[in-house]
N, C-alpha and C positions, 0 to 999 in steps of 0.2 A: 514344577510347581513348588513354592517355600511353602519351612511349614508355619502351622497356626500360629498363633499371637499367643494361645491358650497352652499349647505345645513346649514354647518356647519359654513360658515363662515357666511350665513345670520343671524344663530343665537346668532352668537359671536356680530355681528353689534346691533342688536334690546335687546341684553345684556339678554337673554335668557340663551344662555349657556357660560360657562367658557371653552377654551380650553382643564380642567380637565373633561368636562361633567360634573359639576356642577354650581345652578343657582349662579351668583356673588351678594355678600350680598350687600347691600342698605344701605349707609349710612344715616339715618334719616336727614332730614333737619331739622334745626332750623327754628322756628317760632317766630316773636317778643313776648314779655307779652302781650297782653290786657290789658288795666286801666279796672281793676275790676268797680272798680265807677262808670263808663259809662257803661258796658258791660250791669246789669241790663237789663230787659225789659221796667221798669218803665223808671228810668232815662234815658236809651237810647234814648225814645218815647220824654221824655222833652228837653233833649237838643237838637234831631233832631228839633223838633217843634219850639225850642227858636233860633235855627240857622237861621230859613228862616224866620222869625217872628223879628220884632223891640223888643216886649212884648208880654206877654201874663197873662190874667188873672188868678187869682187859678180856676176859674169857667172853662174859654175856654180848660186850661191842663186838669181840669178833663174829659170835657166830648171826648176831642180830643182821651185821653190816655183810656177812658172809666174805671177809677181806681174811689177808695173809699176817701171820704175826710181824714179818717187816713193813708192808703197807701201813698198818694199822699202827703201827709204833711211830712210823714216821708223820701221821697224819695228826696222830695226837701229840706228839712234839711239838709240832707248827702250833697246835691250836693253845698249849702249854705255853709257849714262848709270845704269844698272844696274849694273856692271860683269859682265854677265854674257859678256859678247863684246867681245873687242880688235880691232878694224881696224887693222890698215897700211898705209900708203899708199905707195907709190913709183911707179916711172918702166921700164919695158921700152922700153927705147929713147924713144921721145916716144911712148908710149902709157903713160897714166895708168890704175892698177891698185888696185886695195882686196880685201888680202887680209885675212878672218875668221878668228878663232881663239876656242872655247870656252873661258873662261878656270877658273879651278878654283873661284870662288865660283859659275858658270854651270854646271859639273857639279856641285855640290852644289844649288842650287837645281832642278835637271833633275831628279838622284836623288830628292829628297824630293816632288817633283812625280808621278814615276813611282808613289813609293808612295802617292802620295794614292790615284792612278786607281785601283791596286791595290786598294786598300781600297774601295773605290768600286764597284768590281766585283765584290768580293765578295759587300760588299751585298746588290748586284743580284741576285747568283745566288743568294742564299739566299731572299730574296724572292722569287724564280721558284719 
């Protein structure tokens, strides 16, 4: 026995079924790139931290980010040579200091990052 007329069109609505009896293919959505650069664990942890933060120490990013003094040297290099973060470097008395600052290409690159995820999660939840 087929089934209903009432059945069949519920499934036509919720895009289950095709009129043919089969499921209708799914055209993939696009999804923006990601900026590799920021995606990181490391540098994601730093530029989040240098967003809500004026500065920050190389001492405070370490222990914030809980990384290794060459990890963390290497990840802020990247993001330096980006210019997404300025380092300064100076002297408290004879103790050597390297202070972080998000710079405003680093908050724009942050922003537009933020909205990918956004978007991203959208997605997600609509596919749930």
């Amino acid at each position: 026995m087929g089934r209903s007329k009432v059945a069949q069109a519920n499934e036509e609505q919720r895009g289950e079924r095709s009129v043919a009896g089969k499921r209708p293919a799914r055209t993939p959505r696009e999804l923006p790139e990601l900026d590799r650069l920021i995606h990181e664990r490391i540098r994601l942890g730093m530029i989040s931290a240098l967003a809500i933060n004026d500065s920050l120490s190389f001492n405070d990013l370490k222990r914030v980010l809980q990384a290794s003094d060459g990890n963390l040297s290497v990840h802020a290099r990247k993001l330096e040579d980006a210019g997404y973060v300025r380092c300064k470097k100076f002297f408290e008395g004879r103790v050597p200091r390297s202070e972080y600052r998000l710079t405003a290409l680093g908050r724009k690159a942050f922003d537009e990052y933020l909205r990918q995820m956004e978007e991203f999660i959208a997605v997600a939840r609509e596919q749930g």
